[in-house]
FIGU-670446 format. One record per residue: residue number from 1; chain; x, y, z of N, C-alpha, C in turn. Coordinates in nm, 2 decimals, decimal comma, padded with zeros to 4 digits, always signed. Example, Ala and Ser with C-alpha at 12.3 -4.5 7.8 and 13.67 -1.06 7.14 Angstrom:
REM residues 2
<baba gunu="1" vexti="A" n_px="+01,32" n_py="-00,57" n_pz="+00,78" ca_px="+01,23" ca_py="-00,45" ca_pz="+00,78" c_px="+01,32" c_py="-00,33" c_pz="+00,78"/>
<baba gunu="2" vexti="A" n_px="+01,28" n_py="-00,22" n_pz="+00,71" ca_px="+01,37" ca_py="-00,11" ca_pz="+00,71" c_px="+01,29" c_py="+00,00" c_pz="+00,79"/>
This chain:
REM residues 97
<baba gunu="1" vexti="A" n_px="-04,07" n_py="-02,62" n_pz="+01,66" ca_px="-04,15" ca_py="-02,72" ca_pz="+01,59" c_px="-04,20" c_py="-02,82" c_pz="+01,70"/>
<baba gunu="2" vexti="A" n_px="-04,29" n_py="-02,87" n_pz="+01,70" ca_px="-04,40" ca_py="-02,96" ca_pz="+01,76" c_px="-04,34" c_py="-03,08" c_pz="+01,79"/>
<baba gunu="3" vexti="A" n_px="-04,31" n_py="-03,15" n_pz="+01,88" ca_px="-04,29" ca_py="-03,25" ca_pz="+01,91" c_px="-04,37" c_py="-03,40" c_pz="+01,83"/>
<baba gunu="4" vexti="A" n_px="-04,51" n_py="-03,39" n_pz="+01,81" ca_px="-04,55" ca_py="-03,43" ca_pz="+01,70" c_px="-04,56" c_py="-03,44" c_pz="+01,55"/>
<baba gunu="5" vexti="A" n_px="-04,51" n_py="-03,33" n_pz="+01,53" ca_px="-04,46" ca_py="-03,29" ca_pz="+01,39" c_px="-04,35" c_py="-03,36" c_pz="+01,32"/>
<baba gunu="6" vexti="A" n_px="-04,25" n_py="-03,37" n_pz="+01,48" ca_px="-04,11" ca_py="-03,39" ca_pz="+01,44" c_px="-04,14" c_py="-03,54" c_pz="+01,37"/>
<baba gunu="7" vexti="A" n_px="-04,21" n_py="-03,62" n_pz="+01,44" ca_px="-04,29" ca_py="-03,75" ca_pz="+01,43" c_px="-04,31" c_py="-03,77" c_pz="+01,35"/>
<baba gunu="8" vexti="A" n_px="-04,41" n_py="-03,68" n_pz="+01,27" ca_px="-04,45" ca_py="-03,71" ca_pz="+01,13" c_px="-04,37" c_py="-03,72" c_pz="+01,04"/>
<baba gunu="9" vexti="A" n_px="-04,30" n_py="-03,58" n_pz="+01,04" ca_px="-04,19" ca_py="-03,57" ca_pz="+00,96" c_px="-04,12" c_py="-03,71" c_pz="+00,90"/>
<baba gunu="10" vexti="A" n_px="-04,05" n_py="-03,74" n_pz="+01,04" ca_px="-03,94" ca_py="-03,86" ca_pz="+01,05" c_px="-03,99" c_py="-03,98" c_pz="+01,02"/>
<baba gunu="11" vexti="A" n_px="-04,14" n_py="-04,03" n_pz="+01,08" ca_px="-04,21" ca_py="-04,15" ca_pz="+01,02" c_px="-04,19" c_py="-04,14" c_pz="+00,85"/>
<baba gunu="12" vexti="A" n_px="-04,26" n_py="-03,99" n_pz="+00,79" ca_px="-04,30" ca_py="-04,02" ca_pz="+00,66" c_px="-04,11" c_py="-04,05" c_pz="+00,59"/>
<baba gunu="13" vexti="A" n_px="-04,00" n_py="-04,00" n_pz="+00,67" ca_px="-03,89" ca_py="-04,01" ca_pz="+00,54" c_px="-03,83" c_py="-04,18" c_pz="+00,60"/>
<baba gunu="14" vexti="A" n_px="-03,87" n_py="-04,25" n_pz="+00,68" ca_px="-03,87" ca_py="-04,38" ca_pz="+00,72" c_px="-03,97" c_py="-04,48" c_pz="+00,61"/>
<baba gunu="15" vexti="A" n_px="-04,07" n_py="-04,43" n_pz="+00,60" ca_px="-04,16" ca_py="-04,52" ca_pz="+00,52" c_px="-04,13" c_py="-04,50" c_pz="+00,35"/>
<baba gunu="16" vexti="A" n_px="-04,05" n_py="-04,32" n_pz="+00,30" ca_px="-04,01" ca_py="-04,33" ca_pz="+00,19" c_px="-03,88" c_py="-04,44" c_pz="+00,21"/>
<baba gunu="17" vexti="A" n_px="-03,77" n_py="-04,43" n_pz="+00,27" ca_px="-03,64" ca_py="-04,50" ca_pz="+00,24" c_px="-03,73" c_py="-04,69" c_pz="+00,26"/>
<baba gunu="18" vexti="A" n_px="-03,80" n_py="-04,68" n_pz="+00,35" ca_px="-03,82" ca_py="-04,84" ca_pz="+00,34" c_px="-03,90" c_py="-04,90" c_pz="+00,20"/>
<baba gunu="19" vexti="A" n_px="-03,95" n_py="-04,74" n_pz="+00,16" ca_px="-04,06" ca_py="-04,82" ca_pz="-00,02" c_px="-03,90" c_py="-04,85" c_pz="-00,08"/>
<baba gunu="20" vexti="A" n_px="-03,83" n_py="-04,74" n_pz="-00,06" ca_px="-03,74" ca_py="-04,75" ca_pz="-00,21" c_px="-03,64" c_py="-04,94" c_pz="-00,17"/>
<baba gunu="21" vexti="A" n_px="-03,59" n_py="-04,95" n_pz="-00,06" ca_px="-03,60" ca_py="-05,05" ca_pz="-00,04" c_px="-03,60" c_py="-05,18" c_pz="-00,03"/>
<baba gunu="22" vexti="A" n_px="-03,76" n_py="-05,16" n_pz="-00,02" ca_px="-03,83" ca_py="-05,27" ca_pz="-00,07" c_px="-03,86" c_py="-05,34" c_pz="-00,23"/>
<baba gunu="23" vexti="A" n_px="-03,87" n_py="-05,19" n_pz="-00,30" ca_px="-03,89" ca_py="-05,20" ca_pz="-00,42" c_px="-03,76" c_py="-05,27" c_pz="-00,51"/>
<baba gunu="24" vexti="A" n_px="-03,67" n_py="-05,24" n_pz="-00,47" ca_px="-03,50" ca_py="-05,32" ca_pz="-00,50" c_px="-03,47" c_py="-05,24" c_pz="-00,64"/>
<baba gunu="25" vexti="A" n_px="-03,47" n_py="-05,12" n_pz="-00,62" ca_px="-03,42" ca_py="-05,00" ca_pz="-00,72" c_px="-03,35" c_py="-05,00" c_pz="-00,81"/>
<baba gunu="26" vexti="A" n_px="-03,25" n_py="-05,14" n_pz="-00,78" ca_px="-03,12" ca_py="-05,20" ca_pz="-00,86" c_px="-03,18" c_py="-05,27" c_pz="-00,99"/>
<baba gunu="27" vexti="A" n_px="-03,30" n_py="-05,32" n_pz="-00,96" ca_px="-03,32" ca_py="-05,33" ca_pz="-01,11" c_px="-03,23" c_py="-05,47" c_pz="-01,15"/>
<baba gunu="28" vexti="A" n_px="-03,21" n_py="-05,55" n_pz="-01,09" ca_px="-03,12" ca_py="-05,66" ca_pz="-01,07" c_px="-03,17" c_py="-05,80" c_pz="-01,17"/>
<baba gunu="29" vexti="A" n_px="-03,33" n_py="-05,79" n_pz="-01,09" ca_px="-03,42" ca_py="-05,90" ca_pz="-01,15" c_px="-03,52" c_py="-05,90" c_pz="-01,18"/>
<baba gunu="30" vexti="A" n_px="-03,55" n_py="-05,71" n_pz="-01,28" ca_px="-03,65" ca_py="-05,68" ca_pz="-01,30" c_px="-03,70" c_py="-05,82" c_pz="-01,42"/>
<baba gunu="31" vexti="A" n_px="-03,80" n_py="-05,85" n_pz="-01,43" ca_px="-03,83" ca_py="-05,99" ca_pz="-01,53" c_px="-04,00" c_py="-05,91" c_pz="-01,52"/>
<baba gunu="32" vexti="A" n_px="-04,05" n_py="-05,92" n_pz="-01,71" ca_px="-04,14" ca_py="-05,88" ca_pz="-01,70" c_px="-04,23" c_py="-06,01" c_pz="-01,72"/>
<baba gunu="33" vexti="A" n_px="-04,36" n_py="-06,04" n_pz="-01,75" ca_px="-04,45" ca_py="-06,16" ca_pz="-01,76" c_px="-04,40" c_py="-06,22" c_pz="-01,86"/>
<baba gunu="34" vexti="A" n_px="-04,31" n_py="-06,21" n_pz="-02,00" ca_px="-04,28" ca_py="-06,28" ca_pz="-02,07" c_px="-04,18" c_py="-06,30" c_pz="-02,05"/>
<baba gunu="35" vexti="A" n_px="-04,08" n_py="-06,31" n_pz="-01,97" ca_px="-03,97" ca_py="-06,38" ca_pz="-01,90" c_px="-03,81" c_py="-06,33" c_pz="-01,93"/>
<baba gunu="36" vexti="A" n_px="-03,87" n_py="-06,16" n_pz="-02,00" ca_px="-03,75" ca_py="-06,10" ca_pz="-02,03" c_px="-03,70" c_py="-06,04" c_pz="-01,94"/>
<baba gunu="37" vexti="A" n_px="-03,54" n_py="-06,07" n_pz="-01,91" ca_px="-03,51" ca_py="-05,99" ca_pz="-01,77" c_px="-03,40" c_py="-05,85" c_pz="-01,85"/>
<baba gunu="38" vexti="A" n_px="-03,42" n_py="-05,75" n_pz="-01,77" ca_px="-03,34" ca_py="-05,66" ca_pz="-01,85" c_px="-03,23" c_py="-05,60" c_pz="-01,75"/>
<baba gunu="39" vexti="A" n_px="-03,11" n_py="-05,68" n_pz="-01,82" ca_px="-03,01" ca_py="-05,73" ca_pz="-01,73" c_px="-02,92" c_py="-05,53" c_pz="-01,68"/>
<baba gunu="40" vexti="A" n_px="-02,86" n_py="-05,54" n_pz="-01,54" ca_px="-02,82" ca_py="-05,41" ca_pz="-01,49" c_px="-02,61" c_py="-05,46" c_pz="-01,45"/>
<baba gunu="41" vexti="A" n_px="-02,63" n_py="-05,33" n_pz="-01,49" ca_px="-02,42" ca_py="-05,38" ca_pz="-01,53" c_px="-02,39" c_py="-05,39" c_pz="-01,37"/>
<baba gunu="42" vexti="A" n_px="-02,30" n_py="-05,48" n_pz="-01,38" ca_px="-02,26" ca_py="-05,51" ca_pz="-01,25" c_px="-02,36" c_py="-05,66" c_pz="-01,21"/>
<baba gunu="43" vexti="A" n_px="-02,43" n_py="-05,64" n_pz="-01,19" ca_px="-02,54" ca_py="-05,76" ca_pz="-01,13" c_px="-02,54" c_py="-05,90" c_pz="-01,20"/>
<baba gunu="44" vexti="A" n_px="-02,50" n_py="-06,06" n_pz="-01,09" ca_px="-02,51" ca_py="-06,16" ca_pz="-01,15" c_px="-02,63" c_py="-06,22" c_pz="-01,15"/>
<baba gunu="45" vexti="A" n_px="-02,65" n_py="-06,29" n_pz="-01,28" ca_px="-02,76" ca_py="-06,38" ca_pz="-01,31" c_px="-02,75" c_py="-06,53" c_pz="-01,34"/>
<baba gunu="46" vexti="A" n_px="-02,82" n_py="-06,64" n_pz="-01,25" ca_px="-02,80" ca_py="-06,74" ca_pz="-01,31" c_px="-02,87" c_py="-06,83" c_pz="-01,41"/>
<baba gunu="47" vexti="A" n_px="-02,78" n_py="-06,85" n_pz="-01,52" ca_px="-02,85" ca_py="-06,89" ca_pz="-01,66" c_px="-02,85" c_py="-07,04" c_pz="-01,65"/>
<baba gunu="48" vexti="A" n_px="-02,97" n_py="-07,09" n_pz="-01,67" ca_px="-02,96" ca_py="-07,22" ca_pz="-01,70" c_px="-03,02" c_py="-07,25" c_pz="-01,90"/>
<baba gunu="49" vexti="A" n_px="-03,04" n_py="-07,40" n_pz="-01,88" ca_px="-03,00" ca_py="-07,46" ca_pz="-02,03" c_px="-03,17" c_py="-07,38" c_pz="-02,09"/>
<baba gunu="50" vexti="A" n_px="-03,12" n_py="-07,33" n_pz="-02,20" ca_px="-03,25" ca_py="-07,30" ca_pz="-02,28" c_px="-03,25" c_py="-07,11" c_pz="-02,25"/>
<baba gunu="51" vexti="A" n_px="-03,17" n_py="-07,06" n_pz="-02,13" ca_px="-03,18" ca_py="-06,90" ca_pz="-02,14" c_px="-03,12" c_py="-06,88" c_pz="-02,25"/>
<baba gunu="52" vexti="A" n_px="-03,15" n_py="-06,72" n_pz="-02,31" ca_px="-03,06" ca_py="-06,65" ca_pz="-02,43" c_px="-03,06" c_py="-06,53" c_pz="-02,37"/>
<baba gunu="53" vexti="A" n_px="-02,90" n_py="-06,48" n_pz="-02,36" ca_px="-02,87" ca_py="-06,35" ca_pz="-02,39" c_px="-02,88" c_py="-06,30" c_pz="-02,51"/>
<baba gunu="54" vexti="A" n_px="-02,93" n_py="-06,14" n_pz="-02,52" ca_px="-02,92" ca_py="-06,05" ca_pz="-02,61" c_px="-02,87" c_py="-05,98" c_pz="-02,62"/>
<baba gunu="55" vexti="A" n_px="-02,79" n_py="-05,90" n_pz="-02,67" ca_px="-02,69" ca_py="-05,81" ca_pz="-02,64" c_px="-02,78" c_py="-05,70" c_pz="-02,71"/>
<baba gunu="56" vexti="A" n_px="-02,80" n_py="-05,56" n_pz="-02,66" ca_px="-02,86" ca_py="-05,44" ca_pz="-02,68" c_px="-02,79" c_py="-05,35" c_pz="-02,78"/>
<baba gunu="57" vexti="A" n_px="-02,65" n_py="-05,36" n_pz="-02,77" ca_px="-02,53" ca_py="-05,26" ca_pz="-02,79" c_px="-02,46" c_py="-05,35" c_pz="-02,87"/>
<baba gunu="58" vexti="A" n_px="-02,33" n_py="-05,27" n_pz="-02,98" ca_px="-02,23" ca_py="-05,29" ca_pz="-03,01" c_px="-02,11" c_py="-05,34" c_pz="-02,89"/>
<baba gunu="59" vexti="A" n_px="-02,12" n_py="-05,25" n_pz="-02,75" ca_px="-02,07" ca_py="-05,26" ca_pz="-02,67" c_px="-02,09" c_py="-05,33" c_pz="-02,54"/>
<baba gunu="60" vexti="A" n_px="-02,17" n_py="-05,42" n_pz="-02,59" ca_px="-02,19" ca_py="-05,52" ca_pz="-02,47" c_px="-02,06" c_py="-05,61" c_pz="-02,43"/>
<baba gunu="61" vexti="A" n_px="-01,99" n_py="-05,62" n_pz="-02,28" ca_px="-01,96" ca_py="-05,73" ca_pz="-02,28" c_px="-02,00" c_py="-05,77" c_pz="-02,15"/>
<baba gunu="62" vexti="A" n_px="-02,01" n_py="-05,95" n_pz="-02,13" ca_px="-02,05" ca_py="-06,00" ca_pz="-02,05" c_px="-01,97" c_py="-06,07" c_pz="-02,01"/>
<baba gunu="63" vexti="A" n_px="-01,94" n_py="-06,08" n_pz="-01,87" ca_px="-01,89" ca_py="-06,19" ca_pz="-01,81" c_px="-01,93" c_py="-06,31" c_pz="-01,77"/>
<baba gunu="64" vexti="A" n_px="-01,85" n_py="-06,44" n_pz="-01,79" ca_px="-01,91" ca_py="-06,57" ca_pz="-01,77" c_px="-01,84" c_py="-06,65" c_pz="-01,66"/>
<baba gunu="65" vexti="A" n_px="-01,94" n_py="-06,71" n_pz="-01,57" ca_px="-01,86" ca_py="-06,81" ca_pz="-01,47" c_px="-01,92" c_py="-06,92" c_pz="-01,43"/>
<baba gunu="66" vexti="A" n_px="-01,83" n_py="-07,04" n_pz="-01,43" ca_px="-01,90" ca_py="-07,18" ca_pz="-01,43" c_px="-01,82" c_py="-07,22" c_pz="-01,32"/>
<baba gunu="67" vexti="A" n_px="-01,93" n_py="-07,24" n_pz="-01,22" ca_px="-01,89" ca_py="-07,34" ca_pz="-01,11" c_px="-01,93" c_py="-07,46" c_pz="-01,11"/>
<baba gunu="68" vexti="A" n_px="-01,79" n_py="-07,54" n_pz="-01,13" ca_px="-01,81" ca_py="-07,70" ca_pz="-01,13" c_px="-01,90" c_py="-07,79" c_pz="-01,02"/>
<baba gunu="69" vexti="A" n_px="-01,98" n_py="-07,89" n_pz="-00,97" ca_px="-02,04" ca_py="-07,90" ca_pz="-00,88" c_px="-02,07" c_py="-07,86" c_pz="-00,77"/>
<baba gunu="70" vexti="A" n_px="-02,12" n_py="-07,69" n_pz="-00,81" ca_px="-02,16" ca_py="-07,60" ca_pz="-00,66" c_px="-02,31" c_py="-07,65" c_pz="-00,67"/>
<baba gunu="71" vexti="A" n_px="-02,41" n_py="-07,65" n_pz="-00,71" ca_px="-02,57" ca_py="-07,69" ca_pz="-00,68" c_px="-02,59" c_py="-07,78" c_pz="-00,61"/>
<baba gunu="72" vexti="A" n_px="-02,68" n_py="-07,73" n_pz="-00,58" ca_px="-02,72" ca_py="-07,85" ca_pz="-00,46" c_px="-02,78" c_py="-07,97" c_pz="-00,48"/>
<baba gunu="73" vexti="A" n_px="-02,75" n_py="-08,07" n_pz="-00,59" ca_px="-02,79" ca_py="-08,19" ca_pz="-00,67" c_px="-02,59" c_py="-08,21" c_pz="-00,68"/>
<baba gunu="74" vexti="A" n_px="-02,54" n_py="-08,09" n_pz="-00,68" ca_px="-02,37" ca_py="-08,16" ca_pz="-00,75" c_px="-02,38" c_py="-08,14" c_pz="-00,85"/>
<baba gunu="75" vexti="A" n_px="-02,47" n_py="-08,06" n_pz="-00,93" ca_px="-02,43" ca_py="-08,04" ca_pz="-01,07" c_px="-02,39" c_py="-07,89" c_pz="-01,08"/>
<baba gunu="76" vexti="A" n_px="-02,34" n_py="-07,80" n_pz="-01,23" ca_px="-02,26" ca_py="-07,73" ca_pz="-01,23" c_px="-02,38" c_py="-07,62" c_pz="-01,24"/>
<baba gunu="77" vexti="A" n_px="-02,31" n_py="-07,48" n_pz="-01,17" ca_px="-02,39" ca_py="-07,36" ca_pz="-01,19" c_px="-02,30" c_py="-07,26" c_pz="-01,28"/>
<baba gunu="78" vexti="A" n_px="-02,40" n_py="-07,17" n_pz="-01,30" ca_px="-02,34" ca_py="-07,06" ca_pz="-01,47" c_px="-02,35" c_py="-06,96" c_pz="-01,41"/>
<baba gunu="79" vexti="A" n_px="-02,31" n_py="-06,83" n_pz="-01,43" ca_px="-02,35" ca_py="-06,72" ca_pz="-01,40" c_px="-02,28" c_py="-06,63" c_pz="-01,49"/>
<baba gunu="80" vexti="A" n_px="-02,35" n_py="-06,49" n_pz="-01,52" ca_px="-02,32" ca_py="-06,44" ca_pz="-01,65" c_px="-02,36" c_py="-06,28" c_pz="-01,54"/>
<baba gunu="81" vexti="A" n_px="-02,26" n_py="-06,18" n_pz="-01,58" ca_px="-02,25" ca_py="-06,05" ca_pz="-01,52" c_px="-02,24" c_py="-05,96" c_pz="-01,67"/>
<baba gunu="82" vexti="A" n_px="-02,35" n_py="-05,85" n_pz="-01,64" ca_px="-02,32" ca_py="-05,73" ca_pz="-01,75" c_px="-02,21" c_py="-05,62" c_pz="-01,76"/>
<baba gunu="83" vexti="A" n_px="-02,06" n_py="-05,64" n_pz="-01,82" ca_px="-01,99" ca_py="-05,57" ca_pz="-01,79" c_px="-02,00" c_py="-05,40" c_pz="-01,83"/>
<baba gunu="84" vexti="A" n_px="-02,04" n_py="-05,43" n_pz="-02,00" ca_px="-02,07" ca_py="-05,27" ca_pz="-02,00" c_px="-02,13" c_py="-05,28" c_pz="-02,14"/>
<baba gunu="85" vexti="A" n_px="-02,22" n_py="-05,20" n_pz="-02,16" ca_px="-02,35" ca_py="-05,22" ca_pz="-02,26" c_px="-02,47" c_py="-05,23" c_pz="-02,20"/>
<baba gunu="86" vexti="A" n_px="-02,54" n_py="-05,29" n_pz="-02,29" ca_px="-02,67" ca_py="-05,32" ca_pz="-02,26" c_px="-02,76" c_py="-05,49" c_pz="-02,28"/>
<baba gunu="87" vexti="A" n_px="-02,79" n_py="-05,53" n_pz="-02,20" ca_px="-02,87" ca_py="-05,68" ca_pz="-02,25" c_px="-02,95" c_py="-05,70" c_pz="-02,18"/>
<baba gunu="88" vexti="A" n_px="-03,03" n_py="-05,80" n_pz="-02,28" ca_px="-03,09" ca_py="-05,88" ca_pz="-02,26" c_px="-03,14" c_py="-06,00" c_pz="-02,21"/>
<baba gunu="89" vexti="A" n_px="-03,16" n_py="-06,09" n_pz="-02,06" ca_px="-03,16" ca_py="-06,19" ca_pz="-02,09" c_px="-03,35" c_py="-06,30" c_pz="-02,09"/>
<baba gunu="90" vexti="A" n_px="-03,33" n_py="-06,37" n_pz="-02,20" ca_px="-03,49" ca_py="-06,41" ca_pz="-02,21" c_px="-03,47" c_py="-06,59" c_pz="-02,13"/>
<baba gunu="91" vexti="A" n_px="-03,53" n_py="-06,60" n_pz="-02,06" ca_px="-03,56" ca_py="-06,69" ca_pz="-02,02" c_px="-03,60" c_py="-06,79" c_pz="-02,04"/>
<baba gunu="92" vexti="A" n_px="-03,56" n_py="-06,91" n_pz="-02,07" ca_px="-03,60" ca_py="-07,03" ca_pz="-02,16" c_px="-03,73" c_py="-07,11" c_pz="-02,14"/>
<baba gunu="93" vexti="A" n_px="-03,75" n_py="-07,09" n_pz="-02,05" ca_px="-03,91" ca_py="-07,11" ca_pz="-02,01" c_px="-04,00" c_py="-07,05" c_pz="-02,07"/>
<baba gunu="94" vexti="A" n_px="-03,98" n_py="-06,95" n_pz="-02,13" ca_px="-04,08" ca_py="-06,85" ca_pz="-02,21" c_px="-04,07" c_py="-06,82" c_pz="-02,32"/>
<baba gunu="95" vexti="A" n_px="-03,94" n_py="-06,92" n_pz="-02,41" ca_px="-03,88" ca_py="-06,91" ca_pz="-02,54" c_px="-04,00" c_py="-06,95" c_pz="-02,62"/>
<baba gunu="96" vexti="A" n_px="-04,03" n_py="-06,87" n_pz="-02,73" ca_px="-04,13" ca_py="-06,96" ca_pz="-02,82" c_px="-04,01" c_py="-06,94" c_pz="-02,95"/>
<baba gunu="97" vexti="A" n_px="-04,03" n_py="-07,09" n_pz="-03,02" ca_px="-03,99" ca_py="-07,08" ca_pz="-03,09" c_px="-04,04" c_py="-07,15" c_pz="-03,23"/>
């Protein structure tokens, strides 16, 4: 095989692993224009005042964690993990109610 070939080869499976990536596959903080994020098990999110979880499933459960004055003002941060199921979380910014 061609010494230039080998090149091509290798560039094009360099430029596929760097799209995947880039693209963040995990699905972590997919958030579509209406501010629904569609939460991936395992991955933390931080919820502030006015977010709502949805739970998708009978079998959702979610984990919750409040850190007392970690933010950088000194006030407290939340974080909410999808243990196993499915959710939703909608972003209070974009709540119509």
């Amino acid at each position: 095989m061609k010494t230039s070939m080998k090149i091509n080869i290798l560039g094009f499976i360099f430029a596929l692993m760097f799209s995947l990536v880039a693209c963040d596959n995990t699905g972590s903080r997919r958030t579509s224009s209406d501010g629904v994020v569609v939460m991936s098990l395992g991955a933390e999110y931080e919820i502030l005042p006015g977010d709502v979880i949805t739970p998708e499933d009978e079998n959702t459960q979610i984990e919750v964690l409040h850190v007392f004055g970690a933010g950088e003002d000194g006030g407290d941060l939340k974080f909410v993990t999808l243990i196993s199921g499915s959710a939703k979380l909608i972003k209070g910014d974009y709540q119509k109610l």
